[in-house]
C-alpha positions as CSV (number, residue, x, y, z in Angstrom):
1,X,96.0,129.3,114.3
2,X,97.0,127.4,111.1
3,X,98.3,128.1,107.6
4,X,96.9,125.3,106.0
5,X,94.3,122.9,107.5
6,X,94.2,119.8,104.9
7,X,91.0,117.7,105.3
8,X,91.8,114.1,104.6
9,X,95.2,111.8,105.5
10,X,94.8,110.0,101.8
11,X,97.5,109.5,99.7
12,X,96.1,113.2,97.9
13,X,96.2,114.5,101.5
14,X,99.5,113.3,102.5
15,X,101.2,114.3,99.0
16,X,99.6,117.7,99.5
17,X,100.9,117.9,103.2
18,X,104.8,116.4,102.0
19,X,104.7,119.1,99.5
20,X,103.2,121.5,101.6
21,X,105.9,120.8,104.5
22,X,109.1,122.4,101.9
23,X,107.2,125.7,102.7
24,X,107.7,127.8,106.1
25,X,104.2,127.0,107.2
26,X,101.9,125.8,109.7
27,X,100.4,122.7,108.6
28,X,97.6,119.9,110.0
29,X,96.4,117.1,109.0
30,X,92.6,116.6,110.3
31,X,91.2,112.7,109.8
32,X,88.1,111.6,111.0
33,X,89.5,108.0,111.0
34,X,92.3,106.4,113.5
35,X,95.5,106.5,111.4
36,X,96.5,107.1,107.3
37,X,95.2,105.5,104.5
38,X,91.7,104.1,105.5
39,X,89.5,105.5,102.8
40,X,89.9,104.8,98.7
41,X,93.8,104.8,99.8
42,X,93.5,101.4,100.9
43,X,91.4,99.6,98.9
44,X,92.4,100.3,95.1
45,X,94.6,98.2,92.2
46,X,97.7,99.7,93.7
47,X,98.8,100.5,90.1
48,X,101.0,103.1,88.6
49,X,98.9,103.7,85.3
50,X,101.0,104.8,82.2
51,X,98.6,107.6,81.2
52,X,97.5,106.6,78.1
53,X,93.4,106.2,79.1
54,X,92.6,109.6,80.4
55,X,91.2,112.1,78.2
56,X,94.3,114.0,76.2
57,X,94.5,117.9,77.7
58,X,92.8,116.6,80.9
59,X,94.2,117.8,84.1
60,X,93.8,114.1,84.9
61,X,95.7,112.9,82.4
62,X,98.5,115.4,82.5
63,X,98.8,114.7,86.1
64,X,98.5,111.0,85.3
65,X,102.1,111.3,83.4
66,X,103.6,113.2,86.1
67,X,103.0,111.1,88.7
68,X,104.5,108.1,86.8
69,X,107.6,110.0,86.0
70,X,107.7,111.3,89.8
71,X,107.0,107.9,90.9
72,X,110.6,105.7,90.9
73,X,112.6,108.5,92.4
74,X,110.0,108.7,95.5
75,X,110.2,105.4,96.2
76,X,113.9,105.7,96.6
77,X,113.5,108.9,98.6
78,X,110.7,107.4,100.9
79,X,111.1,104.1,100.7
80,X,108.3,102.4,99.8
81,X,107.7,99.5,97.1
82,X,107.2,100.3,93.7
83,X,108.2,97.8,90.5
84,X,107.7,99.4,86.8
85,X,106.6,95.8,85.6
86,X,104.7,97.1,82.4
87,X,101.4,96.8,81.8
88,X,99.0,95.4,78.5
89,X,95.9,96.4,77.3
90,X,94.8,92.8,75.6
91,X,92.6,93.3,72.4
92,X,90.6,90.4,71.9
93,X,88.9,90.9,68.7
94,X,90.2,91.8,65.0
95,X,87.1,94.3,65.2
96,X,88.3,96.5,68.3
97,X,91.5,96.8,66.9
98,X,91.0,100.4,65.6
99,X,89.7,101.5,69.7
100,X,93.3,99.8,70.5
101,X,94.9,102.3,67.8
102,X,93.1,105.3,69.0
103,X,94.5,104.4,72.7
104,X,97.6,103.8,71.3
105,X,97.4,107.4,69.4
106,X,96.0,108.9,73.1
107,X,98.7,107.4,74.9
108,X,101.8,109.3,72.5
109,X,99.6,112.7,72.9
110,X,99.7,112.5,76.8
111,X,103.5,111.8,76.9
112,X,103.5,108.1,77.4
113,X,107.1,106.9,76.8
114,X,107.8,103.9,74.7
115,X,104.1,103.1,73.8
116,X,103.6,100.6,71.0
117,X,101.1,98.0,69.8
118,X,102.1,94.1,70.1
119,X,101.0,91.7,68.3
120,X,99.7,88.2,69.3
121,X,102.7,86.4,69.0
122,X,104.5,88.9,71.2
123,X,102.4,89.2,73.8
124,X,102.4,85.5,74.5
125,X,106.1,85.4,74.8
126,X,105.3,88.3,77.8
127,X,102.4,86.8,79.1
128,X,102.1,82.5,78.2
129,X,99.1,82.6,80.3
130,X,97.1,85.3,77.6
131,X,93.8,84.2,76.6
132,X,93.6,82.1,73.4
133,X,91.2,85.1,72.2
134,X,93.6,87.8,72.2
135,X,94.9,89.0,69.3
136,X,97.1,92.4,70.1
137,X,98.2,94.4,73.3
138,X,98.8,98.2,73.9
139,X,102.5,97.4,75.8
140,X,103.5,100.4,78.1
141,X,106.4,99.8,80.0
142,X,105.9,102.8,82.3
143,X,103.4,101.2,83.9
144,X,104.0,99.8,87.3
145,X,103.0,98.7,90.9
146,X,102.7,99.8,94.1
147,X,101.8,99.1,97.9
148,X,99.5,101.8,98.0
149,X,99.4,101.6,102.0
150,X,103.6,102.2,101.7
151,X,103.4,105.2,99.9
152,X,100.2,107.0,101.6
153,X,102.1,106.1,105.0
154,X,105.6,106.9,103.5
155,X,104.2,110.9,102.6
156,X,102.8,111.4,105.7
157,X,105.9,110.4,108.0
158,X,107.9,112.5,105.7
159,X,105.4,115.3,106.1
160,X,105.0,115.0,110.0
161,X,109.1,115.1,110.4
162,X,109.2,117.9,108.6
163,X,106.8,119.6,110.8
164,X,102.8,118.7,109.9
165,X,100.7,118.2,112.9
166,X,98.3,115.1,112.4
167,X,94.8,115.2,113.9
168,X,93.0,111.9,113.8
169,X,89.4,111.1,115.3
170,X,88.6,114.6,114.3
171,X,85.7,114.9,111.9
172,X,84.9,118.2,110.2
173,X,81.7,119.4,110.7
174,X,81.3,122.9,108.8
175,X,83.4,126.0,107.9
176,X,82.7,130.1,109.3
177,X,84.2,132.2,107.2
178,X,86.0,134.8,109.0
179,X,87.5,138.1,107.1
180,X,91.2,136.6,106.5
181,X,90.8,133.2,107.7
182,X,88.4,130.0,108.0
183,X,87.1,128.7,110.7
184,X,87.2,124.7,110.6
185,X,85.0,123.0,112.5
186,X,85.3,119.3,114.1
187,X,84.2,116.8,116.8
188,X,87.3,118.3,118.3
189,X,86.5,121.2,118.6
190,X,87.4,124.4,116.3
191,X,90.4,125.5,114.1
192,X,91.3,128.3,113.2
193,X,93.4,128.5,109.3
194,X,94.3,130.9,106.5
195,X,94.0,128.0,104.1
196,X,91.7,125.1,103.9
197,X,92.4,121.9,101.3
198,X,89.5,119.8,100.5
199,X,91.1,116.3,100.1
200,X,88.3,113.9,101.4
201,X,87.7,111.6,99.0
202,X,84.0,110.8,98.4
203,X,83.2,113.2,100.9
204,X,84.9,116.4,99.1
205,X,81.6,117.8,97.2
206,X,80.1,117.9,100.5
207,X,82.6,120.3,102.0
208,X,83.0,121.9,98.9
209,X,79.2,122.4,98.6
210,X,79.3,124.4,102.0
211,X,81.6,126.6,101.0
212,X,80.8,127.1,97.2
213,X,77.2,128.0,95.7
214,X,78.9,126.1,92.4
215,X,77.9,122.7,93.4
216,X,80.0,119.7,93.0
217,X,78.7,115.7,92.7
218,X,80.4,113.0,93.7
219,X,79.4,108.9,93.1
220,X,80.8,106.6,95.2
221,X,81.8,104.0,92.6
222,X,82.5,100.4,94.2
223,X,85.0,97.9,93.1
224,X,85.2,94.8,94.2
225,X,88.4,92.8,94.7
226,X,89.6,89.5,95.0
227,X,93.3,89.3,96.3
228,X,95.3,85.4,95.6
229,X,97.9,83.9,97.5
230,X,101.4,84.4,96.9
231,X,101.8,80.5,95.7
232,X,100.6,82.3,92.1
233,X,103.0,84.6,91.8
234,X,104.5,84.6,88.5
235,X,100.7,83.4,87.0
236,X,101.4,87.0,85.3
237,X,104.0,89.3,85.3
238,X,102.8,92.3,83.7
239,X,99.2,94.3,84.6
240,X,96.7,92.9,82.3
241,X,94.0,95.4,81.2
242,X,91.0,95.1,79.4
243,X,90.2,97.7,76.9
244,X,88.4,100.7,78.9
245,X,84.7,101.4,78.6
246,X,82.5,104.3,80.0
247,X,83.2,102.7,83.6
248,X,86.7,102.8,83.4
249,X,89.3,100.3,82.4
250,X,88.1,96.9,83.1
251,X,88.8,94.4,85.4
252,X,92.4,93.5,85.4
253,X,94.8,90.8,86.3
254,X,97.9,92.2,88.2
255,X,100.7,91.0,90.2
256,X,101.5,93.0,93.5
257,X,105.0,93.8,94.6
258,X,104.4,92.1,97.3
259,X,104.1,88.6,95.5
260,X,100.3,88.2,95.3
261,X,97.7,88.2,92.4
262,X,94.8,90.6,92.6
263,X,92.0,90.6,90.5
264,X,89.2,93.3,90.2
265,X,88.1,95.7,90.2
266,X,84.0,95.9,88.9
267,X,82.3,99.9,89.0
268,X,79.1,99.8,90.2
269,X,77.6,103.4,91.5
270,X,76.0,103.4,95.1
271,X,74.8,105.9,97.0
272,X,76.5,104.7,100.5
273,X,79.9,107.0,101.3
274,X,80.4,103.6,103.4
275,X,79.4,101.0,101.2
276,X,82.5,99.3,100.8
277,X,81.0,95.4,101.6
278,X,81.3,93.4,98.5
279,X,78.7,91.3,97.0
280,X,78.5,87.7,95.5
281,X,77.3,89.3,92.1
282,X,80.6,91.6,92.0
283,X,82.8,88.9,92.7
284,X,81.2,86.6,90.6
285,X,81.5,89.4,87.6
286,X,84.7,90.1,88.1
287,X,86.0,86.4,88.3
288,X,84.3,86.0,84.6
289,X,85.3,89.2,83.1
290,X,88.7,88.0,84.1
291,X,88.5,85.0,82.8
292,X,88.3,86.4,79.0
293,X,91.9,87.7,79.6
294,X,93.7,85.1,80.7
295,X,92.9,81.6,80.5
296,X,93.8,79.0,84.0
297,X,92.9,81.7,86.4
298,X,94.0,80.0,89.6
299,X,91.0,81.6,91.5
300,X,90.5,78.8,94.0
301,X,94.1,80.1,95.7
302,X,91.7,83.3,96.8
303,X,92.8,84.4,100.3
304,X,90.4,87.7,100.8
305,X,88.2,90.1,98.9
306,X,87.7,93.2,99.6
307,X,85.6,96.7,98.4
308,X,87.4,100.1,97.6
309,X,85.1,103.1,96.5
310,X,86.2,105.5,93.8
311,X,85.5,109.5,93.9
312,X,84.1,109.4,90.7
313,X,83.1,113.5,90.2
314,X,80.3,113.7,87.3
315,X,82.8,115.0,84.8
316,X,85.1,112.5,85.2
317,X,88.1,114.7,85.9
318,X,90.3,116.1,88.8
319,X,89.0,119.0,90.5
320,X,91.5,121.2,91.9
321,X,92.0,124.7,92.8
322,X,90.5,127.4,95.0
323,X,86.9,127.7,94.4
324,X,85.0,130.6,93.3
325,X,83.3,132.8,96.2
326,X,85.4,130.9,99.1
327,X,88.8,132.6,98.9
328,X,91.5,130.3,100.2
329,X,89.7,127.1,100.2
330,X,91.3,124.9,97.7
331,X,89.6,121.8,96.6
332,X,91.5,118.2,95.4
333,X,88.3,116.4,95.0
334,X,87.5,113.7,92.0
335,X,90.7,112.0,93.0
336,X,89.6,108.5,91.2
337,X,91.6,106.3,89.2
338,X,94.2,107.2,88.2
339,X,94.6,108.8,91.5
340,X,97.1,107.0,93.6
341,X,99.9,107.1,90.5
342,X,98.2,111.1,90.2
343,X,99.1,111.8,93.9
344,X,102.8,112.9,93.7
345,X,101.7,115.5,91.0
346,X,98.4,116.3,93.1
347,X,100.4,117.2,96.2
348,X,103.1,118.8,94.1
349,X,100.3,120.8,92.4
350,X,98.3,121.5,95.8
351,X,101.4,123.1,97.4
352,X,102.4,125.5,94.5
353,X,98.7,126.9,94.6
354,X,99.0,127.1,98.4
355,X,102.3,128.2,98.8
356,X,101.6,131.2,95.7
357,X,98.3,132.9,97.7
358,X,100.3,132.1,100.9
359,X,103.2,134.2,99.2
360,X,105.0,131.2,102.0
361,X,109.1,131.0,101.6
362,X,110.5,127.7,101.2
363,X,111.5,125.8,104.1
364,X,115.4,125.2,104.5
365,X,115.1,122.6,106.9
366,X,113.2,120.5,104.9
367,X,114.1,116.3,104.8
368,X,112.9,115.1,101.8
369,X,114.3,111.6,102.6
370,X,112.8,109.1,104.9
371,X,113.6,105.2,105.4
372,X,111.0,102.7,106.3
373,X,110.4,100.1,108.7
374,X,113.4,97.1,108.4
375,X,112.3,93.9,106.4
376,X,114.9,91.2,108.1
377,X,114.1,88.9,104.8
378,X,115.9,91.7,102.8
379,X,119.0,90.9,105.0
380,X,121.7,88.3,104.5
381,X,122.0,85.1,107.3
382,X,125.3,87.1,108.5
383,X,123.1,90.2,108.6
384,X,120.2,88.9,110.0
385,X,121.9,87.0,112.4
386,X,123.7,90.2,114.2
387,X,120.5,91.9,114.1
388,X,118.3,89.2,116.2
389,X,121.7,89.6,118.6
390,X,121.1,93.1,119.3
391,X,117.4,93.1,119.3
392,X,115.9,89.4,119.6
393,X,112.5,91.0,118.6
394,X,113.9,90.1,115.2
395,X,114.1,86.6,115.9
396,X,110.9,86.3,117.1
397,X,108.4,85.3,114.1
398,X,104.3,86.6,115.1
399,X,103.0,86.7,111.7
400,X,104.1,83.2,110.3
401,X,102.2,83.4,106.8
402,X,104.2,86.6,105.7
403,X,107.3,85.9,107.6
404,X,106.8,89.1,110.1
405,X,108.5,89.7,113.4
406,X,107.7,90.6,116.7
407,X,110.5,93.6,116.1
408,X,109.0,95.1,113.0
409,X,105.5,95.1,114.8
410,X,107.1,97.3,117.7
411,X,109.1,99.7,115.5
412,X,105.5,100.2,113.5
413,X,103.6,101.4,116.9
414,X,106.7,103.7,117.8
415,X,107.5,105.4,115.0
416,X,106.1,108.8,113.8
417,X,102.4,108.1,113.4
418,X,102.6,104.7,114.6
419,X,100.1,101.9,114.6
420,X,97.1,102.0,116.9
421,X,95.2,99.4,115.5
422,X,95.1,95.4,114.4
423,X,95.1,97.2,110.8
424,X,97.2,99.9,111.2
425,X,100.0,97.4,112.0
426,X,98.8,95.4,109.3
427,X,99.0,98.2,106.5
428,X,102.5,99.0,108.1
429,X,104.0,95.7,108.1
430,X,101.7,92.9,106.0
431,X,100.7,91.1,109.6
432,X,97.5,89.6,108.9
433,X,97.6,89.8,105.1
434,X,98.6,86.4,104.5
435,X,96.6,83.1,103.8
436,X,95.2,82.8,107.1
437,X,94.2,86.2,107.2
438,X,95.4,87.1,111.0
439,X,93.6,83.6,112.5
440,X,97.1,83.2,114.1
441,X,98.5,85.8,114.5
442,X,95.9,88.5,116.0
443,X,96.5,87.2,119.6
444,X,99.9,88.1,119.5
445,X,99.8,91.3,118.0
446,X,97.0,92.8,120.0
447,X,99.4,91.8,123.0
448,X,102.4,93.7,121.2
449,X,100.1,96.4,120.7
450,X,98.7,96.6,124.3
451,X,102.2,96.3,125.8
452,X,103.8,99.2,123.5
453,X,100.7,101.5,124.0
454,X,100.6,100.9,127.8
455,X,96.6,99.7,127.8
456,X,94.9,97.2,128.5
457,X,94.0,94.5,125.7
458,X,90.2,95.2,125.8
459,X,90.8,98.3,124.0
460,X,92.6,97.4,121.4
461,X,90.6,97.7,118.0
462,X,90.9,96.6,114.8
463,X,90.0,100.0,112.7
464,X,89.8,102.0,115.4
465,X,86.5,103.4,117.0
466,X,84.1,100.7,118.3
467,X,85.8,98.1,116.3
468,X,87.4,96.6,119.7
469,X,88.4,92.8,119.1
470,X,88.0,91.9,122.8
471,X,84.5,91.8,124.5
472,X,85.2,89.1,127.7
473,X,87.5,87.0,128.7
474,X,85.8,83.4,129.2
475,X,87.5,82.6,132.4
476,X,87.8,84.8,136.0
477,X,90.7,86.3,136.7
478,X,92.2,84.9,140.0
């Protein structure tokens, strides 16, 4: 028996669970993928929006603010990367000034701090590489980056040290509802919980919609991606937004926080939950809709591209709160952009509606502080050097594109929730995210992986499930 049963281990999941976690109650985490972070948590712009786009007296854009403002002092707390570099919103026509004014005028009526208009001359001393075109920038210094794998990892240690039981491989398969409780059914069998929270992404109406005879649509809405090498960093240093249309706000030009350039995304609705291959036509759009905003895109240093599908509910907004008829099940479903900068408001928001029906006590014991896995390039020589003495893990360099060592790959399979995967290491550590895109280094890190987890190569996987790397060997044993 559970108090809460959250469906999902997305950054909205894992926020809600953190949050959940400072209240004296039983918590799990069921995911019917192999580790954290493998839906719409993975694949997004990894930005920490302002809050100036979403509709004024939205829930979305009051939790858009909130989760900016929440977002610095987390990172501290959990530590994960996050840089407020600022971001622009490029006008590039005298015409669509006034649309850049009535941003401007949305931004102040949300709460956006220190939002103002630039004008052309300004905005080329930020950004020398601005398209000739533009002629005016909304400037928000709020805005910011963020390794979205970091933080959607970084909530659910936290949560599962204070307590949250994580079920993974476990795919929910329908609800009973019992007098007091629910009765949550998976491909592991059946769980028993007072509460239920609907965090699954594109798959939230169809919980919801087994619960609730209110129905609720979701689109999966695809955007493709092209990530650059880190030889461009410094091509811009500031997000670069177009202005926003009925599909959202453009494709943008963004550094990372991890050095990189990223580019995307487009918004094209499917009907495939899983559709997240990307097509020549998406990449090809986004590479010229870039173009218009900045002029020399070095798009030949392209080291991957990659799909991410948005929950985009029909009303464009966050959906959150117990539904009507199905007492105790509380949705968080419509998470889209600007969800990953909404998520430390979300779980805050989650856990105040939970923890009020639960009538729960708050949880003395509760650690709201966690520290992440060692970077020895963040080190001085004198540092680094006593380090590789103690543990000569440190010393030994597996990923060479990224600089990663054979000791952060161990402490990412051993610590809570560790690594079971080729990409589970790789969201934990950047292995495999570099210009040769894990052609070196997977050999080595399936035999880290193997060794730590006491199993045989062959069953290593990349993703998890029947994603195994290793089919044969190509010579016999002797």
């Amino acid at each position: 028996m559970y108090d809460v049963i959250i469906i999902g281990a997305g950054v909205s999941g894992a926020a809600s669970a953190r949050e959940l976690s400072k209240y004296k109650l039983n918590i799990c985490v069921v995911e019917k993928e192999e580790d954290v972070c493998c839906g719409t948590s993975k694949a997004n712009s990894a930005i920490a929006h302002a809050g100036f786009d979403a509709e004024s007296g939205s829930l979305m854009a009051k939790l858009n603010v909130e989760g900016n403002q929440m977002m610095e002092k987390l990172s501290k707390e959990l530590d994960f990367p996050f840089k407020q570099n600022g971001s622009l919103v490029v006008c590039l026509h005298e015409e669509e000034m006034p649309d850049l004014q009535k941003l401007y005028e949305r931004g102040i009526e949300n709460g956006v701090k220190d939002l103002r208009i630039i004008n052309r001359k300004e905005l080329v001393e930020l950004e020398p590489n601005i398209s000739d075109e533009a002629v005016a920038a909304l400037y928000a210094p709020t805005g910011g980056i963020v390794c979205p794998f970091g933080m959607n990892i970084a909530f659910a240690e936290n949560a599962a040290h204070n307590g949250v039981e994580f079920k993974f491989d476990t795919e929910v398969t329908g609800f009973e509802k019992k007098e007091d409780t629910w009765l949550v059914k998976t491909s592991q069998g059946d769980f028993e919980t007072k509460y239920v929270v609907n965090a699954a992404g594109v798959y939230a109406d169809k919980f919801h919609n087994m619960v609730s005879e209110k129905k609720l649509h979701i689109t999966p809405r695809r955007g493709d991606y092209c990530l650059l090498d880190r030889s461009t960093e410094g091509f811009v240093t500031h997000t670069i937004f177009q202005l926003p249309s009925k599909y959202g706000k453009g494709v943008l030009v963004t550094p990372t926080v991890h050095g990189n350039t990223l580019v995307g995304p487009t918004a094209i609705d499917i009907e495939d939950k899983e559709g997240t291959n990307t097509t020549q036509a998406g990449i090809d759009e986004l590479i010229s809709k870039a173009g218009s905003t900045v002029k020399g895109l070095p798009i030949r240093q392209v080291i991957t591209s990659f799909a991410g599908l948005r929950a985009h509910e029909d009303g464009h907004e966050f959906y959150i709160g117990e539904v009507e008829g199905a007492k105790g099940f509380i949705d968080c479903a419509g998470i889209e952009s600007p969800g990953l900068t909404s998520a430390p408001a979300i779980g805050k928001m989650v856990a105040e509606i939970v923890s009020g029906l639960a009538g729960a006590e708050e949880n003395p014991d509760f650690i709201g502080t966690r520290k992440g896995i060692l970077d020895p390039k963040t080190l001085s020589n004198e540092e680094r050097a006593a380090l590789i003495k103690e543990n000569p893990a440190y010393g030994n360099i597996i990923c060479r594109c990224e600089m990663i060592t054979e000791g952060e790959i161990i402490d990412a399979i051993n610590r809570p929730l560790g690594a079971k995967s080729l990409d589970g290491v790789k969201r934990r550590t950047r292995v495999g995210m570099g210009r040769c895109q894990a052609g070196f280094c997977s050999p080595r890190t399936i035999e880290i992986l193997a060794r730590e987890r006491g199993v045989d190569p062959a069953e290593i996987t990349k993703s998890g499930g029947n994603s195994k790397i290793i089919v044969g060997i190509n010579k016999d044993r002797i």
